[in-house]
C-alpha positions as a LaTeX table, in Angstrom:
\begin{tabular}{lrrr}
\hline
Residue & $x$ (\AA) & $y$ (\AA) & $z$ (\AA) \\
\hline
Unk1 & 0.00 & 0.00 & 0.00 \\
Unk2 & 1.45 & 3.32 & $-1.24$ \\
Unk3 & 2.21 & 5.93 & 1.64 \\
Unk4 & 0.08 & 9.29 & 1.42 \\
Unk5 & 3.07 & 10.68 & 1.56 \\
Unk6 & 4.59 & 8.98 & $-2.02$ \\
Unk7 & 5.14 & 11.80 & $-4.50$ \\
Unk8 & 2.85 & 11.45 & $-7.51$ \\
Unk9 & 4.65 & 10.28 & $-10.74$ \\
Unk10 & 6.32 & 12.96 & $-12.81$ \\
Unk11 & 3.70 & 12.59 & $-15.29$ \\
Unk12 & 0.78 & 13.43 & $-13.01$ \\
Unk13 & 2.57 & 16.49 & $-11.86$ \\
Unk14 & 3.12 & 18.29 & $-15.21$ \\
Unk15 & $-0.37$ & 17.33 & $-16.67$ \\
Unk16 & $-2.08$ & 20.41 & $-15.08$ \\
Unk17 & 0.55 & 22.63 & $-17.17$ \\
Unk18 & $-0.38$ & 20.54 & $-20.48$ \\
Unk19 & $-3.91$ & 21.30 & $-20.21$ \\
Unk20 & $-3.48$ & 24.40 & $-21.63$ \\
Unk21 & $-1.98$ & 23.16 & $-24.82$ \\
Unk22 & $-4.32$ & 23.29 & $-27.88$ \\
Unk23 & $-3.25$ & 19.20 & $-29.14$ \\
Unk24 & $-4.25$ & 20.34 & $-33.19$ \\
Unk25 & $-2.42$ & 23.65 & $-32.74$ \\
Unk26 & 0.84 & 22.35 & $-30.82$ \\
Unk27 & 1.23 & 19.19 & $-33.84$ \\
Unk28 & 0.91 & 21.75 & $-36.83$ \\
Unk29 & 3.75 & 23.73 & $-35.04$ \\
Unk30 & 5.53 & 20.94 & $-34.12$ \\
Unk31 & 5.73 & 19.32 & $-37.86$ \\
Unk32 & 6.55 & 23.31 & $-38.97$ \\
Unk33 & 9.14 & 23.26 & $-36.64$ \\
Unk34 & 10.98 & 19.81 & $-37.51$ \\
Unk35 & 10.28 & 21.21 & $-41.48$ \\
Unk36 & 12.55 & 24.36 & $-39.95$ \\
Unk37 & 15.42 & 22.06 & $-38.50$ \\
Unk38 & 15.80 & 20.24 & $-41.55$ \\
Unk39 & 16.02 & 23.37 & $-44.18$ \\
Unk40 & 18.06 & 25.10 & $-41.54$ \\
Unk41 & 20.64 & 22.07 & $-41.29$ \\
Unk42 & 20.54 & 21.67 & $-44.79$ \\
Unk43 & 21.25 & 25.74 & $-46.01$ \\
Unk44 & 22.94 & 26.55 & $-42.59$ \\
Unk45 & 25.18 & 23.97 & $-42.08$ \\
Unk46 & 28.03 & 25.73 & $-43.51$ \\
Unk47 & 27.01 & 29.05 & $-42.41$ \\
Unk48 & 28.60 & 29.58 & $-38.57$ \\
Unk49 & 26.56 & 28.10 & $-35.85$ \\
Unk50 & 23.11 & 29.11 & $-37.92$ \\
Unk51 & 21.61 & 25.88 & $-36.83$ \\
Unk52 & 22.39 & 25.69 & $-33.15$ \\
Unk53 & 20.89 & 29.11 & $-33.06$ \\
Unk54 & 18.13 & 28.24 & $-34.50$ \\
Unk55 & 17.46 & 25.63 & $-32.35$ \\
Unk56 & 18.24 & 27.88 & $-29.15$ \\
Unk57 & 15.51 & 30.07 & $-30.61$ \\
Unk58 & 12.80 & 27.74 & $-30.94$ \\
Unk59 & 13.67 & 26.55 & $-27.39$ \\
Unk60 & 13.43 & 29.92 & $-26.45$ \\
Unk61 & 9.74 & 30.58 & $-28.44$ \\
Unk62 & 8.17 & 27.25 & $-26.82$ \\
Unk63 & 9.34 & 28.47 & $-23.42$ \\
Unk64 & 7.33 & 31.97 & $-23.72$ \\
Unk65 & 4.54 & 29.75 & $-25.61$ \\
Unk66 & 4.60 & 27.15 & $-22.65$ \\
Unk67 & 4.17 & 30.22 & $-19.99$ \\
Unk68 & 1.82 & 32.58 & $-22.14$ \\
Unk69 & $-0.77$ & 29.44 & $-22.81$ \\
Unk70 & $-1.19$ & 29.39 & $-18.83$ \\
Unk71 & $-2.01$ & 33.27 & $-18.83$ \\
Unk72 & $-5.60$ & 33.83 & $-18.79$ \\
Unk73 & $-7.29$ & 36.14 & $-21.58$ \\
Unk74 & $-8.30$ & 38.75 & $-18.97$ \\
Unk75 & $-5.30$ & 39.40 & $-17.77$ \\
Unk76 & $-3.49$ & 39.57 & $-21.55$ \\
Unk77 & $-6.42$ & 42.62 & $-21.93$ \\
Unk78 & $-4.97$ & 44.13 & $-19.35$ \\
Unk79 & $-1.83$ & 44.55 & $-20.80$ \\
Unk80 & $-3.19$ & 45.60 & $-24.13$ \\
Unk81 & $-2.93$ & 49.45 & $-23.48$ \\
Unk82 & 0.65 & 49.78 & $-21.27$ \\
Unk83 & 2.54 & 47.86 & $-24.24$ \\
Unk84 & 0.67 & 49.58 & $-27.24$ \\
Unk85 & 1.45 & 53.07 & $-24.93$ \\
Unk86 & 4.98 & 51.59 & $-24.72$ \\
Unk87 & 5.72 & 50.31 & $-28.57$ \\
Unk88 & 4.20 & 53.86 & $-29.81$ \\
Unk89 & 6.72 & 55.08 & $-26.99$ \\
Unk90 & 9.66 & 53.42 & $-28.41$ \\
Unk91 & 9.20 & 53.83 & $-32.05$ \\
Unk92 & 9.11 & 57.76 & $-31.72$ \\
Unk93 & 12.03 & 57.33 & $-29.77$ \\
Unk94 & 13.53 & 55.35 & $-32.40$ \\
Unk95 & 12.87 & 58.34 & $-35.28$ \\
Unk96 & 14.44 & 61.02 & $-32.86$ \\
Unk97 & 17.36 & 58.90 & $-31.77$ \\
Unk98 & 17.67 & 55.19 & $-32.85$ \\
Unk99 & 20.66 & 53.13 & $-34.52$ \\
Unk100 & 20.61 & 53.60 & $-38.38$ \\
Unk101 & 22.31 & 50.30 & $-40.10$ \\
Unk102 & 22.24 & 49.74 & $-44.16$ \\
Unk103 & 20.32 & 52.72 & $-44.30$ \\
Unk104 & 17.18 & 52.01 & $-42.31$ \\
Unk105 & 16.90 & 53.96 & $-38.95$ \\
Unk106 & 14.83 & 50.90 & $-37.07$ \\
Unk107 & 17.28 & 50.29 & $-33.72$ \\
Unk108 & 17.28 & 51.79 & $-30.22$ \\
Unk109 & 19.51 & 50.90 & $-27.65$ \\
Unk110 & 18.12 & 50.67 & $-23.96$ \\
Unk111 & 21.11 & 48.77 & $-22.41$ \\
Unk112 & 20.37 & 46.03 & $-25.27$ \\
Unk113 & 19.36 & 46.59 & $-28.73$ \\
Unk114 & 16.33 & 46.20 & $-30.08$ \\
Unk115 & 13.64 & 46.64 & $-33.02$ \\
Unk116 & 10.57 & 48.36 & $-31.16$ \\
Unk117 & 8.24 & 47.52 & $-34.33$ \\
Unk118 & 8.50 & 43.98 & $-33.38$ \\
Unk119 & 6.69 & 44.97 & $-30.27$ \\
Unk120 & 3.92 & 46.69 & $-32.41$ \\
Unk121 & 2.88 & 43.03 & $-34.19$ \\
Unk122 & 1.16 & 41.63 & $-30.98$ \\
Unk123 & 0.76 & 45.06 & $-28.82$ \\
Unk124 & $-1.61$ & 46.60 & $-32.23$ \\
Unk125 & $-4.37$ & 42.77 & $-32.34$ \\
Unk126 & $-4.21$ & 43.24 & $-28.50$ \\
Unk127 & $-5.26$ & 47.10 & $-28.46$ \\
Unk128 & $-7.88$ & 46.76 & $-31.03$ \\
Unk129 & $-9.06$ & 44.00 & $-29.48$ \\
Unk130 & $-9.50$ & 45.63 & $-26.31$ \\
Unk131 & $-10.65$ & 48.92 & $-27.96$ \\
Unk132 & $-13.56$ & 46.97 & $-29.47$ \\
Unk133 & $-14.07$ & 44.86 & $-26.51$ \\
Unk134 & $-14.74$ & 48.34 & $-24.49$ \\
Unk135 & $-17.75$ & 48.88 & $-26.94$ \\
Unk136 & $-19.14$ & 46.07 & $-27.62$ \\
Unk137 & $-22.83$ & 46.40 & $-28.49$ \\
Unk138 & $-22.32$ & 49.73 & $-28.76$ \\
Unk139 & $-20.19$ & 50.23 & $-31.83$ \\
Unk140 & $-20.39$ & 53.31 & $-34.09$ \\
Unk141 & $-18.78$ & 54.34 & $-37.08$ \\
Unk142 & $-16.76$ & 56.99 & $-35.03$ \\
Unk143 & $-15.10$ & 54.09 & $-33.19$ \\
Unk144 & $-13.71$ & 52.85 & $-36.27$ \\
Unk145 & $-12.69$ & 55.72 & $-37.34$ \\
Unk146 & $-10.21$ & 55.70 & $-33.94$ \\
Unk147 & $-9.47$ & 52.19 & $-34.26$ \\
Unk148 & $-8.11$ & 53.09 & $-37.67$ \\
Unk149 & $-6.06$ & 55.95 & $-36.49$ \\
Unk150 & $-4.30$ & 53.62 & $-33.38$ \\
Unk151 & $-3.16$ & 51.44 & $-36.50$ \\
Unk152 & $-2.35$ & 54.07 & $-38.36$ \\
Unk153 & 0.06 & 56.32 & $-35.99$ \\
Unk154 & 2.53 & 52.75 & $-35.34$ \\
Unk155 & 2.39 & 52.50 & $-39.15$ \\
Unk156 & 3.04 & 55.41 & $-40.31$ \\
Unk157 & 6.26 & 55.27 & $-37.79$ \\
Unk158 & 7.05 & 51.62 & $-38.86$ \\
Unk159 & 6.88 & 53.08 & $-42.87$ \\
Unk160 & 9.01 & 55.95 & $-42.12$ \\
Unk161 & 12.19 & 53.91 & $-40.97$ \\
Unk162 & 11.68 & 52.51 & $-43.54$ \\
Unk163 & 10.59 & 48.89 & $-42.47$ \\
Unk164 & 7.84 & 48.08 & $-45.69$ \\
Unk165 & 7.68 & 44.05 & $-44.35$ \\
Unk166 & 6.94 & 44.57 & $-40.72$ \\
Unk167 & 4.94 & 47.59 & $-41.71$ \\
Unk168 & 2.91 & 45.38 & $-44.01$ \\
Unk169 & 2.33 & 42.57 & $-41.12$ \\
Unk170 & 1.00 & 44.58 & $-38.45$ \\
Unk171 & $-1.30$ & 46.33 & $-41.13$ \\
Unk172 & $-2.60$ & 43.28 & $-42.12$ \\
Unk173 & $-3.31$ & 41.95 & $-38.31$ \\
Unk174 & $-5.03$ & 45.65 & $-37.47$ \\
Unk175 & $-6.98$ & 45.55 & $-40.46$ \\
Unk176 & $-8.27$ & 41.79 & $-39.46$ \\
Unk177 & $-9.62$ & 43.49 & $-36.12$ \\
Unk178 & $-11.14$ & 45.99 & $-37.43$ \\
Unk179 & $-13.03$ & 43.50 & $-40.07$ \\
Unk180 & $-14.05$ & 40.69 & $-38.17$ \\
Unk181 & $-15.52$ & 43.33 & $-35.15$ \\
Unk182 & $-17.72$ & 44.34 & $-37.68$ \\
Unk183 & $-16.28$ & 46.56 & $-40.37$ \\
Unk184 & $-19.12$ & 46.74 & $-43.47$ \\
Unk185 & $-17.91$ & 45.02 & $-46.69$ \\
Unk186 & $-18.85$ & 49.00 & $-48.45$ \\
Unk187 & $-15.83$ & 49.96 & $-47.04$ \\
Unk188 & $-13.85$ & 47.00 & $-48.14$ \\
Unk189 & $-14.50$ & 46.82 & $-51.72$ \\
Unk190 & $-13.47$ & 50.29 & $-53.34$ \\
Unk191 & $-9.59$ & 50.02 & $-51.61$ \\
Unk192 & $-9.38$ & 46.76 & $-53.14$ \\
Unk193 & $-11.01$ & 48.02 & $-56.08$ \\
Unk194 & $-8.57$ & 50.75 & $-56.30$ \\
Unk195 & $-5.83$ & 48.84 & $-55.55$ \\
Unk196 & $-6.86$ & 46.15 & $-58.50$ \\
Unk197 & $-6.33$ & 49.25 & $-60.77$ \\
Unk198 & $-3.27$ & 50.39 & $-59.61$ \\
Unk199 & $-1.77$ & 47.40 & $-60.10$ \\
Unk200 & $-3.12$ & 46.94 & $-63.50$ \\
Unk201 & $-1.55$ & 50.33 & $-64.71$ \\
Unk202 & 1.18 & 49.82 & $-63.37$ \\
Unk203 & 1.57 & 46.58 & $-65.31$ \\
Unk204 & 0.18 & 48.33 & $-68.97$ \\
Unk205 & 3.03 & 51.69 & $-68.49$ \\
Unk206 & 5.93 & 49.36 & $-66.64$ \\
Unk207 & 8.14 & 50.55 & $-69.52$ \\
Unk208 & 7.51 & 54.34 & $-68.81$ \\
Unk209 & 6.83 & 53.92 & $-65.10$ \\
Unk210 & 10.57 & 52.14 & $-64.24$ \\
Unk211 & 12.54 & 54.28 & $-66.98$ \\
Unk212 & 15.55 & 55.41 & $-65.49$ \\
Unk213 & 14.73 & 59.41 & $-63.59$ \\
Unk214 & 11.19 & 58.38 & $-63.27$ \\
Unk215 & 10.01 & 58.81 & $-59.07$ \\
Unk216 & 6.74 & 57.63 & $-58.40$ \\
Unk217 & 5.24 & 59.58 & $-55.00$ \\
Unk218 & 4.98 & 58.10 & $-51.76$ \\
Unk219 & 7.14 & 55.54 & $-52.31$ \\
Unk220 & 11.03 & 55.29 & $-51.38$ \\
Unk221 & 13.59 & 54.66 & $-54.57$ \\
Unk222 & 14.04 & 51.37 & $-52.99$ \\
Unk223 & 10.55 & 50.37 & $-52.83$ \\
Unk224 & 9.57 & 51.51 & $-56.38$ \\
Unk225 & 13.09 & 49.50 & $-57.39$ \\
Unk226 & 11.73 & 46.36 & $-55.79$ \\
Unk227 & 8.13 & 46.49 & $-57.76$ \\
Unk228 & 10.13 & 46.94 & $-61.14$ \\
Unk229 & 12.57 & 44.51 & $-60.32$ \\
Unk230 & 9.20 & 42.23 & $-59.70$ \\
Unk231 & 7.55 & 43.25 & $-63.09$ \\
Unk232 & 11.28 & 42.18 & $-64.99$ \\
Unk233 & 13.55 & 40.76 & $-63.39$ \\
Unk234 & 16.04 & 40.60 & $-66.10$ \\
Unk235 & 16.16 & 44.39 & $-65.98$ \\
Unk236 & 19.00 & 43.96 & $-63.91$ \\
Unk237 & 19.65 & 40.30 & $-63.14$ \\
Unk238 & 23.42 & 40.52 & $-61.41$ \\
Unk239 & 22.00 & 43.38 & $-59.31$ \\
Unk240 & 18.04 & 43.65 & $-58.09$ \\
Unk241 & 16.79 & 40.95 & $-59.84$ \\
Unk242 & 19.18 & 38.83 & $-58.59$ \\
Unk243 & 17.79 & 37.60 & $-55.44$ \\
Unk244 & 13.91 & 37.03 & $-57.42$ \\
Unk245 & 15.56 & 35.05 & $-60.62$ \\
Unk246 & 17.67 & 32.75 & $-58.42$ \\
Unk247 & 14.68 & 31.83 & $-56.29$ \\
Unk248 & 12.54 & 30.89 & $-59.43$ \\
Unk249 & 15.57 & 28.93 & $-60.26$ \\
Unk250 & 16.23 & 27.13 & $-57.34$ \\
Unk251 & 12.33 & 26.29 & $-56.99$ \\
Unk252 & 12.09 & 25.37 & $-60.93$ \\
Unk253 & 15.39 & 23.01 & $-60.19$ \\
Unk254 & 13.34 & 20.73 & $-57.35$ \\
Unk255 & 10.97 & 19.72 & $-59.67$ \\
Unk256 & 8.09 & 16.96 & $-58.27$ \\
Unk257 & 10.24 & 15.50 & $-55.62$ \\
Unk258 & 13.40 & 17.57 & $-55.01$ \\
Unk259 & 16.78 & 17.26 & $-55.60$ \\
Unk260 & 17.27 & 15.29 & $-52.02$ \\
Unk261 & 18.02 & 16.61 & $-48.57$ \\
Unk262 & 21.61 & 18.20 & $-48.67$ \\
Unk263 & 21.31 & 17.90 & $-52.58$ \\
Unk264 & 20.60 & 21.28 & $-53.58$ \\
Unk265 & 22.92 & 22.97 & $-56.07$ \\
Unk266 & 21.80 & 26.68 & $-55.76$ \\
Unk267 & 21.76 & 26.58 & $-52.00$ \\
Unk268 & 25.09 & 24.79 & $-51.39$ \\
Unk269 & 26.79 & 26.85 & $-54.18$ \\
Unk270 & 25.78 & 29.68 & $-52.78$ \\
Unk271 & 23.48 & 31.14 & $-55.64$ \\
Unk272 & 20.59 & 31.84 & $-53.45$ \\
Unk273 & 20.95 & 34.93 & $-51.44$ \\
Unk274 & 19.56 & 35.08 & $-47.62$ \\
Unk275 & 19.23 & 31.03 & $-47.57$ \\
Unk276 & 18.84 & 30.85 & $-44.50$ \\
Unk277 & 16.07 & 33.62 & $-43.56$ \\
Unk278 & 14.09 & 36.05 & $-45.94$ \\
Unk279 & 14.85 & 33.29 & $-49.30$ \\
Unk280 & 15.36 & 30.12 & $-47.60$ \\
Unk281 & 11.41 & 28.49 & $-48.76$ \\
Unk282 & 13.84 & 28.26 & $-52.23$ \\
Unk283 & 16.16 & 26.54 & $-50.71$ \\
Unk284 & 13.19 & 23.70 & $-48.86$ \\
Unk285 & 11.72 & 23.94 & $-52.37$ \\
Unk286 & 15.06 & 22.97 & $-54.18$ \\
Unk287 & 15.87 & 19.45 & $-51.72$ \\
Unk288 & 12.20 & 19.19 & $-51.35$ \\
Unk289 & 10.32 & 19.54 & $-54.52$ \\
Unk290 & 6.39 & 20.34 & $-55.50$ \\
Unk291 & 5.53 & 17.38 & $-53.21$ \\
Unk292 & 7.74 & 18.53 & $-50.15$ \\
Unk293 & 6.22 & 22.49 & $-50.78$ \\
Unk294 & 2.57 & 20.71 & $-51.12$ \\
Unk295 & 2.92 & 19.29 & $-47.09$ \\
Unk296 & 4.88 & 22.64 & $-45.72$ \\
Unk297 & 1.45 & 24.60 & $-47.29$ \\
Unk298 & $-0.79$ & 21.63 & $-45.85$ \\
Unk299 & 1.00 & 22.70 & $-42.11$ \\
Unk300 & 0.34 & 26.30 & $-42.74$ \\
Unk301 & $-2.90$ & 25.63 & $-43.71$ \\
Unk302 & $-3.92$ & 23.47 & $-40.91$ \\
Unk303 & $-2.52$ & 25.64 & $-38.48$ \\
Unk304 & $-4.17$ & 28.63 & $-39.86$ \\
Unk305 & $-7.64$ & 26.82 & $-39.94$ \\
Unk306 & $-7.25$ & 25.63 & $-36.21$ \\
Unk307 & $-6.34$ & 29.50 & $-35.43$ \\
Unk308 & $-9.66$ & 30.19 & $-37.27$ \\
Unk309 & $-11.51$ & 27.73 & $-35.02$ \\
Unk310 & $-10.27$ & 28.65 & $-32.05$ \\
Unk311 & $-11.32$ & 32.12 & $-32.67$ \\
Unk312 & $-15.03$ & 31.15 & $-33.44$ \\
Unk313 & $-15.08$ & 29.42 & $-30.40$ \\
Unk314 & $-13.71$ & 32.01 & $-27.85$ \\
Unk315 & $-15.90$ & 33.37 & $-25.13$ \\
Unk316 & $-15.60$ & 36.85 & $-25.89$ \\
Unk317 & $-15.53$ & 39.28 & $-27.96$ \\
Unk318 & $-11.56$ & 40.17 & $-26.79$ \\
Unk319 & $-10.44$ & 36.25 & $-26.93$ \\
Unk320 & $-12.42$ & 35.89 & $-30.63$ \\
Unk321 & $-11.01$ & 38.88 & $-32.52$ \\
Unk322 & $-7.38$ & 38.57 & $-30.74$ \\
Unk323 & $-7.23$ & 35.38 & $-31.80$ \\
Unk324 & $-8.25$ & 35.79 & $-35.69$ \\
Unk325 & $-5.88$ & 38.53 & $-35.83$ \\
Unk326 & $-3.24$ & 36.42 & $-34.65$ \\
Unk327 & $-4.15$ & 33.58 & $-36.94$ \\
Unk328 & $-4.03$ & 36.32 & $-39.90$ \\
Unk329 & 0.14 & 37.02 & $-38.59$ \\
Unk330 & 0.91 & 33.25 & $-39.73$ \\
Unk331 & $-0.91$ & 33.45 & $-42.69$ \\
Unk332 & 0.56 & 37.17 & $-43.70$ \\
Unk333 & 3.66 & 35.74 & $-42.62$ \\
Unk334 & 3.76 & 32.54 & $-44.91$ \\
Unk335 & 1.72 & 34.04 & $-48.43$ \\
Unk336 & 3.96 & 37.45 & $-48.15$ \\
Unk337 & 7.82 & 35.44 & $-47.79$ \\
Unk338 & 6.53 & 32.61 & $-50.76$ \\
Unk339 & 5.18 & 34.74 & $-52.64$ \\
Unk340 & 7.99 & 37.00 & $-53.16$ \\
Unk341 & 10.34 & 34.44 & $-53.53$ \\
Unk342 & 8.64 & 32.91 & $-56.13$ \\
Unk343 & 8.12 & 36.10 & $-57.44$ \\
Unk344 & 4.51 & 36.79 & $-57.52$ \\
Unk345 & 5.43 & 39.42 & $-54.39$ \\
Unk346 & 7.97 & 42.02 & $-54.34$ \\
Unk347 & 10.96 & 41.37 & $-52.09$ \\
Unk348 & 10.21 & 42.62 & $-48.60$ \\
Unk349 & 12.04 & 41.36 & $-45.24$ \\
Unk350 & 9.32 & 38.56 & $-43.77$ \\
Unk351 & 10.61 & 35.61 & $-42.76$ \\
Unk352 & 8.85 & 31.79 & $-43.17$ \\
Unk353 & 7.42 & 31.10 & $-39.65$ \\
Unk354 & 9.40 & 28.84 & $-37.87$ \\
Unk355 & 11.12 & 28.48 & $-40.88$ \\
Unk356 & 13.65 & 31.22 & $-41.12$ \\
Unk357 & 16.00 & 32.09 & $-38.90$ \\
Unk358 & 15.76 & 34.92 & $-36.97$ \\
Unk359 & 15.55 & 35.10 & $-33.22$ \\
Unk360 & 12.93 & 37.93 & $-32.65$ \\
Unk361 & 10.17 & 37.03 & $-35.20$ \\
Unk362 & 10.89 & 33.43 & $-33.55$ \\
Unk363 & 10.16 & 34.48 & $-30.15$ \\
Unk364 & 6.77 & 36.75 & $-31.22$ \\
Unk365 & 5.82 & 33.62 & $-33.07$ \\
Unk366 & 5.65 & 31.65 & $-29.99$ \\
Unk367 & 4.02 & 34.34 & $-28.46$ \\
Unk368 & 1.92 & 34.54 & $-30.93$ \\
Unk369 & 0.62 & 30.53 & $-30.64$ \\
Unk370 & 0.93 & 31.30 & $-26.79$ \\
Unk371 & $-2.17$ & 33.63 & $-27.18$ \\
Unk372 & $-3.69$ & 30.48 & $-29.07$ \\
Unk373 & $-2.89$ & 28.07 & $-26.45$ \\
Unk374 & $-4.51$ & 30.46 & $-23.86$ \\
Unk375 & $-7.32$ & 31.50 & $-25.47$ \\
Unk376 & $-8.34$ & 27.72 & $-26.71$ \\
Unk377 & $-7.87$ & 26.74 & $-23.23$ \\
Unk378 & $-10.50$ & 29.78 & $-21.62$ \\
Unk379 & $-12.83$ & 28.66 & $-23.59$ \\
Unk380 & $-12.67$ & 24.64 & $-22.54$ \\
Unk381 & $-12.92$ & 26.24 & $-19.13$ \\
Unk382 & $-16.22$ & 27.88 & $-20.00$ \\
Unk383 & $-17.58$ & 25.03 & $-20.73$ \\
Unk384 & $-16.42$ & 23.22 & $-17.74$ \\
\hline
\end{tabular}
């Protein structure tokens, strides 16, 4: 007979702390993950202690996802206006006084270095959310009007740096707030609308519109350089167009079922630039082939649904349109970084999630399923 005062097996003393793990969510990033490892082995191996690092990292992520999946949805609310207050904070401070490297003012030191915009990509789904969570059933067109200026201000800053990528992610999770709390499709359809059309004349006057003296407004030289690189590559294929015609070639070169894991000619000869972050989807779709890019999109997919789901199912309105928004960061994250290197997208600095390496989009990324983890787990609570 067992003494009362027998510790319980190791098991039974960690299962409370796995109850808050979402079992769909945690496989999709777990076979996204081991898909990571292997490309990073592969393109890294060569390249300093890339894949030890990345390793560290996603220890590090699943750490902050293993304690931000025990952290109620309440109290992430309450944190939603201190770190927006504190991001906004930073990335003024940043235009006034931050490190400029390769020509992009996006640093600040504050005793360690670091990229305050990164910040912005979970502080902006967690301020809207609680901005429309503060009025719900009483929403009025005035209140998206503010919602729309708290995204814009961070923006704005983000654009100015200039930082186009993370700019364009934490758009793309404010604008999913603002839509799914109830944003009318009116208001929707003429930007698109417009934005159909300026791509289509931009397409019928490319010749005249990337002649050599022509500026377009708005836009920095390099971002009007990287849409007519996009439109012809072969404008300048040793210089911009390099990094978009060697990604089409190392993604033409796996054919059906790859060239074989540690096989790949462009990556291993060094023609594909960035193989191990913003480019290195060419380099899984060189060893890897259509078959091998089929199952990465099948992960993404899956994990992008099960965000979905868990969203639908939250308890409230806070949990339901943090957690969309946070869904639509993995899916801006993976259609933005494979579409430009297969050069549908121009080239813009997002990384593959949990593909690329890169310790701080890493670590928001397991914040980011974190959020998931917690809000999946309110909502089995609810119903308990």
């Amino acid at each position: 007979m067992a003494s009362v005062f027998d510790k319980p097996p190791v098991w039974r003393r960690i299962a409370p702390w796995l109850q808050g793990f979402d079992g769909p969510l945690a496989f999709a990033v777990f076979l996204l993950a081991c898909a990571g490892l292997l490309t990073m082995y592969s393109s890294g191996f060569d390249h300093g202690t890339r894949f030890e690092d990345h390793a560290r990292n996603m220890l590090i992520a699943a750490s902050i996802m293993f304690v931000v999946a025990q952290v109620p949805p309440q109290r992430l609310m309450a944190l939603a206006v201190p770190l927006y207050m504190a991001g906004v904070a930073l990335l003024v401070a940043v235009a006034v006084f931050g490190i400029t490297k390769k020509g992009a003012r996006r640093w600040i030191n504050i005793g360690i270095t670091i990229q305050p915009s990164e910040i912005l990509k979970i502080a902006m789904p967690l301020m809207l959310a609680w901005w429309f969570q503060k009025r719900e059933g009483q929403l009025r067109p005035l209140d998206f009007g503010v919602a729309a200026l708290l995204l814009g201000a961070p923006v704005a800053l983000i654009m100015k740096q200039p930082d186009l990528g993370t700019a364009l992610l934490i758009l793309a999770a404010g604008l999913s707030v603002i839509f799914y709390a109830g944003m009318s499709w009116k208001l929707v359809i003429p930007p698109l609308a417009l934005g159909v059309v300026g791509v289509g004349l931009i397409v019928a006057f490319e010749p005249a519109l990337c002649a050599d003296g022509v500026r377009w407004p708005v836009l920095h030289d390099y971002q009007q350089q990287r849409i007519c690189t996009l439109l012809d590559p072969t404008r300048d294929p040793l210089g911009k167009g390099f990094h978009i015609i060697q990604g089409m070639i190392a993604i033409g070169s796996g054919g059906v079922t790859g060239m074989g894991f540690m096989k790949g000619t462009q990556t291993h000869l060094e023609f594909i630039p960035e193989r191990t972050t913003d480019f290195i989807f060419a380099a899984f779709s060189e060893e890897f082939g259509l078959l091998g890019n089929l199952c990465l999109i099948a992960a993404f997919v899956f994990l992008i649904l099960r965000g979905l789901a868990i969203a639908l199912e939250a308890p409230t309105l806070f949990s339901r349109l943090l957690a969309g928004s946070v869904t639509m960061i993995f899916f801006t994250y993976a259609f933005v970084n494979m579409g430009m290197v297969s050069g549908i997208l121009p080239v813009v600095g997002v990384p593959l999630p949990f593909i690329s390496y890169g310790g701080t989009a890493m670590v928001t990324l397991g914040l980011a399923v974190g959020i998931l983890m917690a809000i999946a787990n309110s909502k089995r609570l609810v119903q308990s």
